[in-house]
ZAMARGU-4260 file (C-alpha; in steps of 0.2 Angstrom, whole numbers, plus 5000, padded with zeros to 4 digits):
<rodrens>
0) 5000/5000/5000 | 5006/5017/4996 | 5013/5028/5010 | 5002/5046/5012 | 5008/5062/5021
5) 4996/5074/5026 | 5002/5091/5030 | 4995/5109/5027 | 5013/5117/5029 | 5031/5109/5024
10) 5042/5123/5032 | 5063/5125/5033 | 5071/5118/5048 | 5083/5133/5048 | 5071/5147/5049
15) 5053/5140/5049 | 5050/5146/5034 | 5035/5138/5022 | 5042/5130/5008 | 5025/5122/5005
20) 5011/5131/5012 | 4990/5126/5010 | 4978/5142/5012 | 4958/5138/5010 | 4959/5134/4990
25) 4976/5142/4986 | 4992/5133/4987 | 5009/5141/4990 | 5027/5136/4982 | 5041/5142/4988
30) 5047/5153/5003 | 5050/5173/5000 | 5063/5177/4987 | 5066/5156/4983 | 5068/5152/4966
35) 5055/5136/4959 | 5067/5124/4946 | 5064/5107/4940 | 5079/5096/4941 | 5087/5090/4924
40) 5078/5078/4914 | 5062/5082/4922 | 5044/5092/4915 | 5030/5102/4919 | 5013/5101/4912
45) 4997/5115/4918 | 5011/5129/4919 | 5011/5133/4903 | 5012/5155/4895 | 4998/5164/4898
50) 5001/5176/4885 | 5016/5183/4892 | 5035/5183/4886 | 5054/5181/4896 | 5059/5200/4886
55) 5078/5200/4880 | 5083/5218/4889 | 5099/5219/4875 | 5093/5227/4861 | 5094/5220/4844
60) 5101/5231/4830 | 5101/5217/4815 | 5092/5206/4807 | 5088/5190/4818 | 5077/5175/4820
65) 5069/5176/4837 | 5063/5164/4849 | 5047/5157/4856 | 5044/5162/4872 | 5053/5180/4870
70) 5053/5196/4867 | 5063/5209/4860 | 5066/5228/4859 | 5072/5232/4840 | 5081/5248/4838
75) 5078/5252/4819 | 5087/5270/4822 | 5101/5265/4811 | 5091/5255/4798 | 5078/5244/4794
80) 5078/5228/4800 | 5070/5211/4796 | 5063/5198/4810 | 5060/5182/4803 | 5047/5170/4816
85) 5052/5154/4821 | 5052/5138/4810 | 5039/5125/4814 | 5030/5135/4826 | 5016/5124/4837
90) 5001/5130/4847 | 5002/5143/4857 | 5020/5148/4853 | 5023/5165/4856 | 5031/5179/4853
95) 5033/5200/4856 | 5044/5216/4847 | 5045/5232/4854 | 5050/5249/4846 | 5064/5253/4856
100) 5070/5265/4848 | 5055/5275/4841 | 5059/5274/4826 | 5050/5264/4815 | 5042/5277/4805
105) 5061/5281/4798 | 5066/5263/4798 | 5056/5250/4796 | 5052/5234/4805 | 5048/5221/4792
110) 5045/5203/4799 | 5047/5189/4788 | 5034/5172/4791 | 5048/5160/4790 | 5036/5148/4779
115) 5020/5150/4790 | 5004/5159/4789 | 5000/5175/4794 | 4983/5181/4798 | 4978/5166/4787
120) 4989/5173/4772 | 5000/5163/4764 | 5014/5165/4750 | 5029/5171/4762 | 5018/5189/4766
125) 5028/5200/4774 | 5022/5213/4788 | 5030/5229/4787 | 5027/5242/4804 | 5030/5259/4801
130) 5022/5267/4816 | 5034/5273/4830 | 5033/5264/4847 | 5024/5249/4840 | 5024/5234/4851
135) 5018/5217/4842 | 5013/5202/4852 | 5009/5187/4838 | 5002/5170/4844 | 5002/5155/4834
140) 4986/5148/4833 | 4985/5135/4822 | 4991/5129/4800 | 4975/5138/4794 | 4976/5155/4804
145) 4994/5156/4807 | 5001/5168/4818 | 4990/5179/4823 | 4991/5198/4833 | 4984/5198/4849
150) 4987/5214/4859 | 4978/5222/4848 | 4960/5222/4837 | 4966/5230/4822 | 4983/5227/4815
155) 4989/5241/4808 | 5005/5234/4801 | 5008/5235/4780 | 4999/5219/4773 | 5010/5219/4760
160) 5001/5211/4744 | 5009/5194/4739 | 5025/5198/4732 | 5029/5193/4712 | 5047/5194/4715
165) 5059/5187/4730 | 5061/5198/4744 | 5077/5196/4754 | 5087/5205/4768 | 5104/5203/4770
170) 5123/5212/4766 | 5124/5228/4758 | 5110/5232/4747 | 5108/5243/4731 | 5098/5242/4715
175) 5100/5245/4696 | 5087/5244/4686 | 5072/5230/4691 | 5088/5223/4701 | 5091/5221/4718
180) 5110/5217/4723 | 5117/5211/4739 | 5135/5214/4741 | 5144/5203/4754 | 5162/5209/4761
185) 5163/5198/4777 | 5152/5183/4783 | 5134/5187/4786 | 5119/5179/4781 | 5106/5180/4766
190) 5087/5181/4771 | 5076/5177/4759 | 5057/5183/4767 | 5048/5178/4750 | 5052/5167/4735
195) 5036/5164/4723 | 5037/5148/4714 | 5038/5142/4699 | 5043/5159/4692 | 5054/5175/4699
200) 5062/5163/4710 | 5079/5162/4699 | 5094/5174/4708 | 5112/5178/4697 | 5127/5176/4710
205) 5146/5181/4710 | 5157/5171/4723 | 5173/5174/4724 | 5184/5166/4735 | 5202/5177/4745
210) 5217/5176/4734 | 5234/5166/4737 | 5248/5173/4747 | 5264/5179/4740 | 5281/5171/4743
215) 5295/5178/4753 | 5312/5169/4749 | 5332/5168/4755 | 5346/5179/4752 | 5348/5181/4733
220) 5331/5168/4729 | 5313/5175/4723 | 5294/5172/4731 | 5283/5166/4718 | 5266/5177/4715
225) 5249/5174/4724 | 5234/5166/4714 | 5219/5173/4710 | 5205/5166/4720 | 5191/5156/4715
230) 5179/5164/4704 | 5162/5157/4699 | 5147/5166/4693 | 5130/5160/4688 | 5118/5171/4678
235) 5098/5170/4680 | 5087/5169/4664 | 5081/5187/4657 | 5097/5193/4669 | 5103/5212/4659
240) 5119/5214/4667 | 5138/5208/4659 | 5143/5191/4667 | 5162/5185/4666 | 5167/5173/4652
245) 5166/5159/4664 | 5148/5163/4669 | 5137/5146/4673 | 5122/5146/4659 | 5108/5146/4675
250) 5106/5155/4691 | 5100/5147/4707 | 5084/5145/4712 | 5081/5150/4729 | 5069/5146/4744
255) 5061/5153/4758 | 5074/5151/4771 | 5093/5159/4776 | 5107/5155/4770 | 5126/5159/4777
260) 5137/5168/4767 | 5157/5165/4770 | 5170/5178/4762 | 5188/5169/4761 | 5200/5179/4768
265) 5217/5183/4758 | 5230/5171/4762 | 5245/5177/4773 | 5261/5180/4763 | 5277/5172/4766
270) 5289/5180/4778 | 5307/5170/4788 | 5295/5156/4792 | 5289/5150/4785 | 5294/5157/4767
275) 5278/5153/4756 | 5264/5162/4755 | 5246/5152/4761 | 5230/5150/4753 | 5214/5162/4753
280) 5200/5157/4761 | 5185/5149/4754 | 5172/5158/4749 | 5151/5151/4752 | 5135/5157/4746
285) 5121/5141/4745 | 5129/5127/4735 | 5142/5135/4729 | 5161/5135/4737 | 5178/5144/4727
290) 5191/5137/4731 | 5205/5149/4738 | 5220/5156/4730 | 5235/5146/4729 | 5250/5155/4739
295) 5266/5156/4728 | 5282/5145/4732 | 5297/5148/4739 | 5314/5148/4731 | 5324/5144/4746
300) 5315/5129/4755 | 5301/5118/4753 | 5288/5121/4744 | 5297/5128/4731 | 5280/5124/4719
305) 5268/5135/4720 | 5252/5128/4730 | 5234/5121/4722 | 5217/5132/4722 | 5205/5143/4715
310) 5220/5146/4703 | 5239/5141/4706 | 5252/5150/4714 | 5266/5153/4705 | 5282/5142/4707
315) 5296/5149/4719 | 5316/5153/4711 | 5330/5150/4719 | 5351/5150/4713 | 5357/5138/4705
320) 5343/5127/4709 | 5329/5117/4695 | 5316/5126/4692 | 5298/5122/4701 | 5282/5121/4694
325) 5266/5134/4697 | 5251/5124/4707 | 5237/5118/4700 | 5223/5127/4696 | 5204/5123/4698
330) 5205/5114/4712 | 5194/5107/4716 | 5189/5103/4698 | 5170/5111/4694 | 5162/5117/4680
335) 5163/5131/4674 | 5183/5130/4680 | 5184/5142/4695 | 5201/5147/4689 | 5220/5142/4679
340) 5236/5136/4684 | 5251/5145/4692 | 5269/5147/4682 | 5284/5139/4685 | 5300/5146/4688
345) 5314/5144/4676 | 5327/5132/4676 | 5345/5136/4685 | 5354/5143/4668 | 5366/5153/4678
350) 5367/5167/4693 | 5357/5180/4687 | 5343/5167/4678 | 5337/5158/4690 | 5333/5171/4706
355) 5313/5175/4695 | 5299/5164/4700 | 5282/5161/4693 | 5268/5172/4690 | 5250/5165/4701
360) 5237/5159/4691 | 5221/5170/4687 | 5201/5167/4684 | 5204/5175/4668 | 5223/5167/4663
365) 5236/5155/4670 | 5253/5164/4677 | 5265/5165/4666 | 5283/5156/4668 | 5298/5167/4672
370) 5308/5173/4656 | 5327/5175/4655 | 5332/5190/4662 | 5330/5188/4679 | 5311/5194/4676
375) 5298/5186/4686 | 5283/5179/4680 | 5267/5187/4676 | 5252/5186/4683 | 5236/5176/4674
380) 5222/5188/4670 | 5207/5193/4679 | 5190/5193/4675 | 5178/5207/4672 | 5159/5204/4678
385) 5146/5220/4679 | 5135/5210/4692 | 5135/5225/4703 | 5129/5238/4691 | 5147/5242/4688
390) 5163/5233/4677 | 5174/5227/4687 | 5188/5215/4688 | 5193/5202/4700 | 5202/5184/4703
395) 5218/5191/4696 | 5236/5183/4699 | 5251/5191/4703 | 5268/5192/4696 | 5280/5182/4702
400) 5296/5191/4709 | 5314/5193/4702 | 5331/5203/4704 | 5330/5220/4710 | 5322/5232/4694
405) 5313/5215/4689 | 5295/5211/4694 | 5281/5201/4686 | 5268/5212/4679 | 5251/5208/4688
410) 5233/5201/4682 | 5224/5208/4694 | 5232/5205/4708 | 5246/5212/4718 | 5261/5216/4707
415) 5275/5205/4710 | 5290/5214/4714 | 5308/5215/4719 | 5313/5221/4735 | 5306/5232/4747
420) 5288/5236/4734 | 5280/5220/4730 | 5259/5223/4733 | 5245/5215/4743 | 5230/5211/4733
425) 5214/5221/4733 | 5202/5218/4747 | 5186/5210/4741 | 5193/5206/4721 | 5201/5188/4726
430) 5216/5195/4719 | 5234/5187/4722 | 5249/5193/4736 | 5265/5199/4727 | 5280/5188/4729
435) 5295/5195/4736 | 5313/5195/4731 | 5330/5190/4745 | 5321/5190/4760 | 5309/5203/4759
440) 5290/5198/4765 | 5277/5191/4753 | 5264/5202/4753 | 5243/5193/4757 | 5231/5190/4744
445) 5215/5200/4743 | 5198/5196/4753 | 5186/5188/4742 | 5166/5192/4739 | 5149/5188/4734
450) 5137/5195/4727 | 5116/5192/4723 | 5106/5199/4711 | 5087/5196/4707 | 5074/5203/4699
455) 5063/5214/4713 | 5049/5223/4701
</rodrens>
C-alpha cells in the first residue's frame, strides 16, 4: 500500500519558513525570494504562457530569427531591420517586438513568416510596421490562421500584397534597374522573406573566393606570386547585366529560408618562416564553394612549387637550383573551371637566371613562367563581371618576383616585385599577394566576395 503524508505546511528547519504552504483553495510554492526549478531531465505540464514573454533587455540592432517564448526591443534607428518568426512553430508559441528606439516610422520593421501563415495569408507575406513605438505580440494559433496579433483588434501593420518577386534582407544592398544586389564583404547571412514559385524565384550570384599569398624567399632567391581566387558566377534567365566569360548558363533557384554567406580571407604572405605564402580562404553562398587562391612558392626551402586552388600559385626561384612548377589550378575541379594554373620558375641557367619565380594563376589566365632576364613571371588575367551595376575585375594573379628592377607584371592582383615594393592584393577582388625577392615579405592576397542579384519589380 502506498505511504500518504498529510500536511498543510512543509516549512525549513533553519528558519521556519514555508516552503509548501496550503491556504483555503490556494496553494503556495516556495518561501520569499526562493527560486521554483525542476531538476534536469524532468517536465511540467498546467504551467504553461499565459500570453506573456521572458523580454531580452539587449537590444537588437540586425536582422535576427527570434525565439518562442521572447521578446525583444528592436532599435531600427540605424536602419531597417527584418525579424523572421520561428520555424515550425506549434500551438500557442509565442512571441513579442517592441519599438525601442521609436523609430520605426524612419526605419522599418519588416518581419518575415519563415514559411508560415499569417493572419491566414500565405505566399511568404511580409508585415512591414512603420508606426513609431509599435509593440507586436503574435500567437500561433494554428496551420489555417497562422500567427496571429493579439494585443491588439486591428493590426495596423503593412499587409504587403503577395509579392511577384523574391524579397530578401541581408549584406549591403543597392539596385539598378528592376535589380536588387546584395553585396557581401565579410560573413553574414542571406534572408530570403519571400520566394514565389515556379517563376521569379531564379537569383544571378558572383562568389569569389580570397586570393593566394605571395612568397618571401632567401638571400639572393625570389617568392613566387599569389593566385587569384576562385571565381564562379552564375547568371539568371532574362538577367541584363555583363557576366564573366566563365559565367554558369543558370542561376540558382532560391527558397524561403537563410542561408550563410562565408567571404575567404586573403592568404597570409610568406615571411622567415615559414617562406611561402598560404592559401585564401573559401568563399560560400548556397551550393556554391571557390576554392581559395594558391599561395606562391618559395625559392629557398620547401615548397618551392607553388600551392593548388581557385587558381595556382606561381612556382618559387632560387640560385642555381631546378626550376619548380606553378600549382594547380581549379582545384577542386567544377564546371565552369573556377580558375587556371600558376607558372613555374625557370630552370638554373646561371646566377642571374634563376633568382625569378612564377607568376600565380588568374580566373581570367594562367601565370606566366619566368623569362630569361631575371624577370619574374606574370600574373594570369582577371576577370571582368558587371554584376553590381558596375565593370569590374577580379580573381587576378600576381607576378611572380625577380632581381631587384625586375618584377612580374600583375593580372589583377598584387604586382609581384623585387625588393622592398611588392603589393598585397585588393580587398574584396580575390586578387593574388606579390612575391617578394632576397628575403623581403610576401605580401597577402585580397579578401574575396559575393554578390546576389534578382529581379525585385
Amino acid at each position: 500500500m502506498a505511504s500518504i503524508i498529510k500536511a498543510d505546511n512543509i516549512q525549513k528547519v533553519s528558519d521556519g519558513s514555508n516552503i509548501i504552504k496550503k491556504c483555503g483553495s490556494t496553494i503556495t510554492l516556495g518561501s520569499c525570494g526562493a527560486t521554483i526549478s525542476l531538476a534536469a531531465g524532468a517536465t511540467q505540464t498546467g504551467f504553461g504562457r499565459t500570453g506573456t514573454v521572458d523580454w531580452c533587455t539587449t537590444a537588437k540592432t540586425a536582422p535576427f530569427t527570434g525565439v518562442s517564448g521572447k521578446g525583444y526591443f528592436v532599435n531600427t534607428s540605424c536602419g531597417a531591420i527584418t525579424v523572421t518568426l520561428p520555424a515550425t512553430p506549434s500551438g500557442g508559441d509565442i512571441i513579442s517586438f517592441k519599438d525601442y528606439a521609436y523609430s520605426f516610422a524612419t526605419n522599418n520593421l519588416t518581419v518575415c513568416n519563415n514559411g508560415s501563415n499569417i493572419g491566414g495569408q500565405a505566399g511568404g507575406l511580409p508585415l512591414t510596421y512603420n508606426t513609431n513605438g509599435t509593440s507586436k505580440t503574435f500567437v500561433y494559433a494554428d496551420a489555417t490562421k497562422g500567427w496571429l496579433v493579439v494585443n491588439d483588434s486591428t493590426d495596423t501593420s503593412t499587409k504587403n500584397p503577395i509579392p511577384s518577386y523574391i524579397v530578401a534582407t541581408g549584406g549591403t544592398v543597392t539596385t539598378c534597374g528592376d535589380y536588387k544586389i546584395h553585396t557581401f564583404n565579410s560573413d553574414a547571412t542571406f534572408t530570403v522573406c519571400s520566394a514565389p514559385t515556379p517563376a521569379n524565384n531564379n537569383i544571378s550570384y558572383m562568389v569569389v573566393a580570397g586570393g593566394g599569398g605571395g612568397a618571401s624567399s632567401g638571400s639572393a632567391n625570389s617568392g613566387g606570386g599569389g593566385a587569384g581566387g576562385g571565381f564562379r558566377e552564375g547568371k539568371a534567365s532574362g538577367d541584363t547585366y555583363t557576366a564573366s566569360p566563365l559565367v554558369a548558363p543558370t542561376g540558382l533557384t532560391v527558397t524561403v529560408t537563410s542561408y550563410p554567406i562565408t567571404v575567404g580571407g586573403g592568404g597570409a604572405g610568406g615571411t622567415a618562416s615559414p617562406w611561402f605564402g598560404t592559401n585564401g580562404g573559401v568563399s560560400v553562398f548556397n551550393t556554391i564553394t571557390s576554392a581559395g587562391g594558391g599561395g606562391g612558392g618559395t625559392g629557398f626551402g620547401p615548397p618551392r612549387c607553388g600551392l593548388s586552388g581557385g587558381s595556382g600559385g606561381g612556382g618559387g626561384g632560387g640560385t642555381r637550383l631546378p626550376g619548380s612548377a606553378g600549382g594547380t589550378g581549379n582545384t577542386p575541379p567544377v564546371s565552369p573551371p573556377q580558375g587556371n594554373p600558376g607558372g613555374g620558375a625557370s630552370p638554373a641557367a646561371g646566377p642571374a637566371y634563376d633568382y625569378s619565380s612564377g607568376g600565380g594563376g588568374g580566373a581570367g589566365g594562367s601565370g606566366s613562367p619566368s623569362p630569361d632576364g631575371g624577370t619574374g613571371g606574370a600574373g594570369g588575367a582577371h576577370v571582368n563581371s558587371s554584376i553590381t551595376g558596375s565593370d569590374l575585375e577580379y580573381a587576378g594573379g600576381s607576378g611572380g618576383s625577380g632581381i631587384p628592377g625586375c618584377r612580374g607584371t600583375p593580372g589583377g592582383g598584387g604586382a609581384g616585385q623585387s625588393e622592398p615594393a611588392s603589393s598585397a592584393g585588393t580587398s574584396n577582388t580575390g586578387g593574388g599577394g606579390g612575391g617578394a625577392y632576397s628575403c623581403a615579405a610576401g605580401k597577402a592576397g585580397g579578401s574575396g566576395i559575393v554578390v546576389i542579384r534578382y529581379k525585385f519589380q
